[in-house]
C-alpha positions, 0 to 999 in steps of 0.5 A: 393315176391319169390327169387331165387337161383343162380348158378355162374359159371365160371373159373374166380374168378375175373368174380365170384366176380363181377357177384355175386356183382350185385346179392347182389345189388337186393334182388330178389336174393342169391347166392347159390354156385360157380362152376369153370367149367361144372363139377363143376356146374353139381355136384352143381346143383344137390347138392343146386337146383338152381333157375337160373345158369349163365354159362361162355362158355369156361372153363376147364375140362368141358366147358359151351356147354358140360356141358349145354347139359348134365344139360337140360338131367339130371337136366334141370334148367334155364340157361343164359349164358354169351358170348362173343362178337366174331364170335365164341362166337355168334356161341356158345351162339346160339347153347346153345340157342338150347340146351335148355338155356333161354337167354344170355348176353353179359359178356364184358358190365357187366365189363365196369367201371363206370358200367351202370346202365340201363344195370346192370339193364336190365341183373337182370330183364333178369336173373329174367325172366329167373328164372321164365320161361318155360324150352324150350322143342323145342331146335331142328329143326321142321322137313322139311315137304315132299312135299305138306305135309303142303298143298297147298297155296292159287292160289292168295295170300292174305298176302304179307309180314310176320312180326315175332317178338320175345326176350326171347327164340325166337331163340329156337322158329323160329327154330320151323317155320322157316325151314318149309317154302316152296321155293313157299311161296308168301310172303317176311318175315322179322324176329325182334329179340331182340339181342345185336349187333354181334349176328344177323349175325351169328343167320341168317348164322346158319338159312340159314343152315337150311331153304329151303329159303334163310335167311340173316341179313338184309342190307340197301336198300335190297328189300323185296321179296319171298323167302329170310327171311331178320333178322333185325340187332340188333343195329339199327331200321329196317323200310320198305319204298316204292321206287318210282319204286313200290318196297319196301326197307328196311332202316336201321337206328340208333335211339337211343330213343328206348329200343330195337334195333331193335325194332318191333313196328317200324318196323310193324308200317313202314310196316302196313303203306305200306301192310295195309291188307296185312301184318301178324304179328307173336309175339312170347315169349318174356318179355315186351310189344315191338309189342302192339303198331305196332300190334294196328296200324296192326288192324287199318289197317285191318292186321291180327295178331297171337300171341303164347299162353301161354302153349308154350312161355318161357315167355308170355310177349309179346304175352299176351300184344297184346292179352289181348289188343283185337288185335290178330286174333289168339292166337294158341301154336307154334307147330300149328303157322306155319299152322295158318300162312298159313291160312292167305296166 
């Protein structure tokens, strides 16, 4: 069984010594160093070659964003950073996302006393997935193609709703998609991503920055429609109704059953049963297996489903559950997703 290396970092020595305590309660792991700040971690990296670094943003001499750009040139390692849950904080955790850091953490839920278990739990099997994933090479915008460079859509559109779901180096990888589709495009998008609550407000707000389309964390009751990219919010399951006026919603609810919230099977499953064949589901990287159930129920009935291969995601969980399980239509490397997208429009 492999073990890996791990890189604290963090001015704190409080934060140091509790960080480092649940490391030493799984035997996956070792700590192979400290560092108190950005150029501290820089020197260390390069010294004891860790395999995964946790990274605290605000530090002195050198912070976590600084140093993490500087670690992704030089010395590019697995880097799960630990945020804060403020505005400024989901700020700075998406654009280390973008530089190239696999995941995050919420720092706050590591230090609740009694601590819980199924959290302290779910950050070692993150950090894990972090330490053996793909080093993201995507960590900026695709580029907004000229007009009728992507080609032309069809007259009469065959898909009325997209689904994209994704977790772990999903940011990174709808940076790739999202800011390519075209103000026409026919059909509404909604985008599911595993994320703490206080995180998918501000990772919409940094998207409508970028895309063509108008993007915002959904609301209950939104009707879905072209042009606006809805991001369900985390801490709540996001689900499509049918109103009586013909319209489709979008309700948001509390359910505390699931794992994930939001959950991506719930919402394909609430959609499939609405756009039956016209409803394309997207799985991006992501650990787990959220999606092979909604996309089971996409085939059933006669939706279409891609799935990101392999050679791209920064963990194929998600994508390789679905696909091994017979139920994408397509399995294409997320340079090629968009096109394959619009092959099914």
């Amino acid at each position: 069984m492999s073990r890996y290396g791990v890189l604290i970092v963090d001015d704190s020595a409080f934060m140091r010594r509790a960080i480092s305590l649940l490391f030493e309660k799984d035997p996956d792991f070792f700590i192979v160093g400290f560092a108190r700040s950005g150029l501290e971690a820089i020197e260390k990296i390069k010294r004891f070659k860790p395999d995964v670094v946790t990274m605290d943003v605000e530090m002195p001499e050198m912070d976590g964003i600084t140093a993490l750009q500087q670690i992704m040139k030089e010395h590019p390692v697995a880097v799960v950073m630990l945020s804060t849950l403020t505005d400024e904080g989901a700020k700075a955790t998406l654009t280390a996302l973008q530089l190239g850091a696999v995941d995050f953490f919420p720092k706050s839920s590591l230090l609740k006393e009694p601590a819980e278990p199924t959290v302290i739990a779910d950050f070692l099997i993150r950090v894990k997935a972090a330490a053996s994933a793909k080093l993201p090479l995507r960590n900026k915008a695709a580029p907004v193609p000229a007009a009728g460079e992507e080609g032309k859509k069809k007259g009469s559109a065959s898909v009325d709703l997209l689904i994209i779901g994704c977790s772990t180096g999903g940011p990174s990888a709808i940076q790739a998609i999202l800011p390519r589709f075209t103000p026409d495009f026919p059909a509404g998008i909604v985008v599911v991503q595993h994320m703490p609550p206080g995180f998918t407000k501000a990772l919409a707000d940094r998207f409508d920055t970028i895309c063509q389309l108008k993007v915002k964390e959904a609301e209950d009751g939104d009707v879905v429609m072209p042009g606006i990219i809805y991001v369900a919010p985390a801490g709540y399951q996001t689900l499509l109704q049918k109103t009586k006026d013909g319209k489709t919603i979008l309700r948001i609810v509390s359910d505390e059953s699931k794992l994930y919230k939001p959950s991506i099977d719930v919402t394909i499953h609430s959609a499939s049963l609405i756009y039956r064949d016209r409803l394309l589901v997207v799985i991006l990287t992501g650990m787990g297996t959220d999606g092979l159930l909604g996309c089971s129920e996409v085939k059933r009935q006669r939706g279409h489903v891609i799935v990101e291969a392999e050679e791209s995601c920064i963990v194929y969980g998600m994508p390789k559950a679905v696909y091994e399980a017979g139920y994408a239509d397509r399995q294409v490397p997320l340079p090629h997703i968009y096109q394959a997208i619009l092959s099914f429009v």
